[in-house]
N, C-alpha and C positions, 0 to 999 in steps of 0.2 A: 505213487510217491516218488521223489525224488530220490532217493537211495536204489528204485529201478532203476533208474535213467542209465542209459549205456547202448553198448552195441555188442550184439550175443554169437554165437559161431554155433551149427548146431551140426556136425557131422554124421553119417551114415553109411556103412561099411557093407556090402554087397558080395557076393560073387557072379562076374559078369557071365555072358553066353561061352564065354570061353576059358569058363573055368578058375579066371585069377579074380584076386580080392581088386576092388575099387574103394574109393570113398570121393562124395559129395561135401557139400558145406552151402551153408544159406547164411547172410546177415539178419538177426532180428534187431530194428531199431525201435524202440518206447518211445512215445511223442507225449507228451503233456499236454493237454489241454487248456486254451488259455483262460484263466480266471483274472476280473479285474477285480483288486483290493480294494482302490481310491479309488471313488467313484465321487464326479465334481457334485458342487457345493452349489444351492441357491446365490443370488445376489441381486443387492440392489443398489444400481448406478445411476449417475447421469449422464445427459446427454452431451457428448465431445470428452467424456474419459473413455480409459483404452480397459477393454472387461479380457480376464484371463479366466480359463476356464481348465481344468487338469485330471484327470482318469490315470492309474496305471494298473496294469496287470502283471499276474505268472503266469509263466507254463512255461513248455518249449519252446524256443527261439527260431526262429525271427517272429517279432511278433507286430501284428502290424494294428494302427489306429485309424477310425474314420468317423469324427463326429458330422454328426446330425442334427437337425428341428425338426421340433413335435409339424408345426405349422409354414411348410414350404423349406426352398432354401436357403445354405447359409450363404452370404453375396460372398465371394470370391476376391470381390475388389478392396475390402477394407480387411478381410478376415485372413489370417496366415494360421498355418500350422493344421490345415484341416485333414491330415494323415499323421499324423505324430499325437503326442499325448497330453498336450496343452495346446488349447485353441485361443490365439488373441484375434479380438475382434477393438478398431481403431479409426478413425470415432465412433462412438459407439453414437447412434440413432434410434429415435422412437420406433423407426420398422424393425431394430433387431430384438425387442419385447417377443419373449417366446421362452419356449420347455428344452434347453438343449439336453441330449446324451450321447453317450458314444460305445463304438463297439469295435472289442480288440479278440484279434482272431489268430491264429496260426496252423500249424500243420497244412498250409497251402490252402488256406480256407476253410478244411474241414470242421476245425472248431472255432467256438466265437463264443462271445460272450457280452451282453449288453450292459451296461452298467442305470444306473437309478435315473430319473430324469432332474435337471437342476432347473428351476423357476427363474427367469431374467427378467426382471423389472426395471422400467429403465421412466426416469423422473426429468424434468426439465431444468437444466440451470438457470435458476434465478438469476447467477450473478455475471453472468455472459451475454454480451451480446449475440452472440455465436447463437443464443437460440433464444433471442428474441426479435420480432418485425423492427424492417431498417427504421419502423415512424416511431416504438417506442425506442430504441436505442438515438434516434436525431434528439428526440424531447427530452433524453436524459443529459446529453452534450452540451445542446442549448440552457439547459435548466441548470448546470452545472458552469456554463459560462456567466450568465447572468448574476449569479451568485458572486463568482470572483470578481466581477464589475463594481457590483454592490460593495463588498467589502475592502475596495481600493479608495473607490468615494466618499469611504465613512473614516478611512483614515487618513486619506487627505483633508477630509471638515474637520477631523480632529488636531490635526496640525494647523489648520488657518487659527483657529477659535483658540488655540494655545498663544499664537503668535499675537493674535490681535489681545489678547488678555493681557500679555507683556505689554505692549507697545503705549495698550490703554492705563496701566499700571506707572509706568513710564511719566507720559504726559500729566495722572494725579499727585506726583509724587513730586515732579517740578510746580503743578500751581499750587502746592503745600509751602514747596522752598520759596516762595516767590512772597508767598500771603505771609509768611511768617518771617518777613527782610523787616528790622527798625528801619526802613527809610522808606516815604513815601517817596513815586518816583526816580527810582535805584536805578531807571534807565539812564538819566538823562546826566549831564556832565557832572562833574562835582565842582562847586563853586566855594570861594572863601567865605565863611562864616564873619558875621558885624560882629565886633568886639562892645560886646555888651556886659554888664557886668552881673556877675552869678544871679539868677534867678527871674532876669528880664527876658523878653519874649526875643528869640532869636530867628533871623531871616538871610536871605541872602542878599549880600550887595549888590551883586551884578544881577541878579534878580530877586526883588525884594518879594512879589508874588511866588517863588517856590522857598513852599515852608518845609522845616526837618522838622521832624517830631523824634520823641526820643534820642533826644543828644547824649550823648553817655558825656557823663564827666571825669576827666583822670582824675585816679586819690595824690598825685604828685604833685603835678604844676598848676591845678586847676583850670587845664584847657577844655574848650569846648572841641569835639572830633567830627566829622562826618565823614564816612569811606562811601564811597563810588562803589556800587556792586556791579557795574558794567567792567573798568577799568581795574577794580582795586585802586583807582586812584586816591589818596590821603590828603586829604586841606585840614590845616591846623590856623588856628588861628588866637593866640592870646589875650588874655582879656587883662 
C-alpha cells in the first residue's frame, strides 16, 4: 500500500574483535508495482482521421509505457507517442485495422503490467477522395462540372425567352394601337378636308381617293377634324 512507501534505516549494534560497541545501518526502499487503471478503449474510425488510443497506470515511479499489436507492428512513421501513455496514430489507414494494448512497467523492469486489448476497426471514407481511385474521384469532378454547365444554359434560356416574350408583347401591343387609330392610313400626310355640309360623304381635296372614315364632329363650331397620327398634325376645315 502506499502508506508503506518510504525509505527505512535498520540499524545494528555489535561488539567488535576489539571489544568496543559498532553499529551498521541499511536503506530498505518499497517499490510499487505498476498497475494500469485505464486501460484503452475499442474504436471505430476512418481512414485519413488521426485514432488516439490512452492507458495509465500506478505504482512506483518512474513508470514507463510501450504499446503494442496483436498482429505485427506499430509503423513508426505515422504513429507518435509509442512509449508514453497515449498512442496517436495519423492517418490512419486500412493496414492499422488491429488489437492494440500496452504495457507499463517500473521498478527497472521488474514489474509490468499489461492492460486489456482495444479492437481498431478502421472503415473507408465515403466522402474523400483521399481514399477513393483517381477514375472515381475524375468522374465525380467531371460530373459535377457538367452540371454547373447545364445549369448556366438553362438560365441563360431562361433569360432570352423572358426577353423575347417582352419584346413579342411589345410589338402586340403597338399593332393593337395601330388597329384601334379612327384613321385609315394615319401614316400618310394629313391633308385639308372638302367643305361639305353636315352629313355628305367627305374626301380629300388634294386627294380625293384617300378617304377619312370617322370624322369626329365638334359639339361647338361644327367642324369637321382629321389629325395626322404620324405628325399630330391638325387640318381643320369649316363647312
Amino acid at each position: 500500500p502506499d502508506i508503506h512507501r518510504g525509505e527505512y534505516l535498520c540499524e545494528a549494534t555489535y561488539r567488535n574483535l576489539t571489544g568496543n560497541m559498532a553499529s551498521e545501518s541499511i536503506n530498505i526502499i518499497i517499490e510499487i508495482p505498476s498497475v494500469i487503471t485505464i486501460h484503452p478503449r475499442s474504436q471505430l474510425t476512418q481512414t485519413g482521421a488521426m485514432l488516439n488510443l490512452s492507458c495509465e497506470a500506478t505504482g512506483s515511479d518512474p513508470i514507463s509505457y510501450q504499446w503494442r499489436r496483436v498482429n505485427g507492428e506499430i509503423t513508426s512513421g505515422r504513429a507518435e507517442g509509442l512509449d508514453t501513455s497515449t498512442l496517436t496514430i495519423s492517418p490512419v489507414t486500412e493496414q492499422d485495422e488491429d488489437e492494440y494494448y500496452c504495457v507499463a512497467s517500473n521498478g527497472g523492469g521488474r514489474y509490468s503490467d499489461t492492460s486489456n486489448t482495444a479492437v481498431v476497426a478502421v472503415q473507408e471514407d465515403q466522402g474523400s477522395c483521399e481514399s477513393t481511385s483517381n477514375d472515381d474521384c475524375s468522374s465525380v469532378i467531371v460530373g459535377v462540372a457538367v452540371l454547373s454547365v447545364l445549369l448556366v444554359l438553362a438560365i441563360l434560356c431562361i433569360v432570352l425567352l423572358i426577353v423575347w416574350i417582352v419584346r413579342l408583347n411589345q410589338k402586340l401591343l403597338k399593332c393593337q394601337l395601330e388597329k384601334s387609330s379612327p384613321y385609315e392610313n394615319a401614316n400618310e400626310p394629313a391633308y385639308e378636308l372638302v367643305a361639305k355640309p353636315v352629313g355628305s360623304d367627305v374626301k380629300m381635296a388634294k386627294n380625293p381617293a384617300y378617304a377619312v372614315s370617322n370624322v369626329q364632329e365638334s359639339s361647338v363650331d361644327h367642324h369637321y377634324e382629321f389629325i395626322s397620327a404620324g405628325d399630330h398634325a391638325k387640318a381643320r376645315k369649316q363647312i
